[in-house]
N, C-alpha and C positions, 0 to 999 in steps of 0.2 A: 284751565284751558288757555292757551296761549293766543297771542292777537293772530298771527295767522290761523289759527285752527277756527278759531271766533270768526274771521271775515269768511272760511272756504264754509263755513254753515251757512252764510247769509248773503255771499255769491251770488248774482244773479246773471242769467244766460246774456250772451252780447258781452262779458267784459264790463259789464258795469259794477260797482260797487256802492249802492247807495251808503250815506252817511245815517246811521241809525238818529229814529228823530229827537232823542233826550241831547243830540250834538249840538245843535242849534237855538239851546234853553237850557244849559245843565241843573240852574235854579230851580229850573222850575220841578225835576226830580228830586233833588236835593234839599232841596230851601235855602233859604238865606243865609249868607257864610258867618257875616257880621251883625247879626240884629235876632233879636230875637222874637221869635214868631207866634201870634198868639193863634190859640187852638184852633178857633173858628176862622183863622186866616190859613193855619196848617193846613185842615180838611177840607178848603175851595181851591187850594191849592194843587192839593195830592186827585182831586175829583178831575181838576184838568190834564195832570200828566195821566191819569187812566186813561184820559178821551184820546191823547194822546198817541200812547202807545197800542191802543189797538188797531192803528193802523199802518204801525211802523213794518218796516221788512227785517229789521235786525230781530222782533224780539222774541221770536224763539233761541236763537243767539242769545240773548240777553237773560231771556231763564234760565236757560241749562249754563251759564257763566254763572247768574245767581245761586245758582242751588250748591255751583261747587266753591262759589268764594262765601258762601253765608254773610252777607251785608247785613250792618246794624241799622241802618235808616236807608230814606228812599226810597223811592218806587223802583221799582224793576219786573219790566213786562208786565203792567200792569198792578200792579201788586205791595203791597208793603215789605218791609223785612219781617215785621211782626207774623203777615202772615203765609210768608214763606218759612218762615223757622214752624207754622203751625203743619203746613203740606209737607216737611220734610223730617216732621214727627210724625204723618201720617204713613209717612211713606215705607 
């Protein structure tokens, strides 16, 4: 899915374009670039990008991007890769 095809999903009426909310904390999807992150700081981690993104406006945008680029980590739309590779073996 290309950046424009990604922003006309997540469009919203009036011209506006919000910034999906993982823009403003990419860490906090991602983790740590340089440090290495231990488990029980991973999973408090990944708990708040969920609280996160269930009330972003991109993330239906952001699954249906997930499902067709298959990411190895992070959250996306709520979710892990782990178990997004499980929903798209379900699929």
């Amino acid at each position: 899915m290309s950046p424009d095809e990604i922003e006309a999903t997540w469009h919203l009426e009036g011209g506006e374009t919000p910034l999906p909310e993982c823009a403003y904390d990419p860490d906090l999807h991602t983790g740590p670039r340089f440090t290495i992150e231990a488990a029980e700081e991973r999973l408090a981690r990944e708990a708040v990008a969920r609280e996160v993104c269930a009330t972003c406006p991109a993330r239906r945008a952001c699954a249906l991007y997930a499902g067709e680029t298959r990411p190895t980590s992070g959250i996306w739309a709520a979710r892990s890769a782990d178990e997004l590779r499980t929903l798209g073996r379900a699929a």
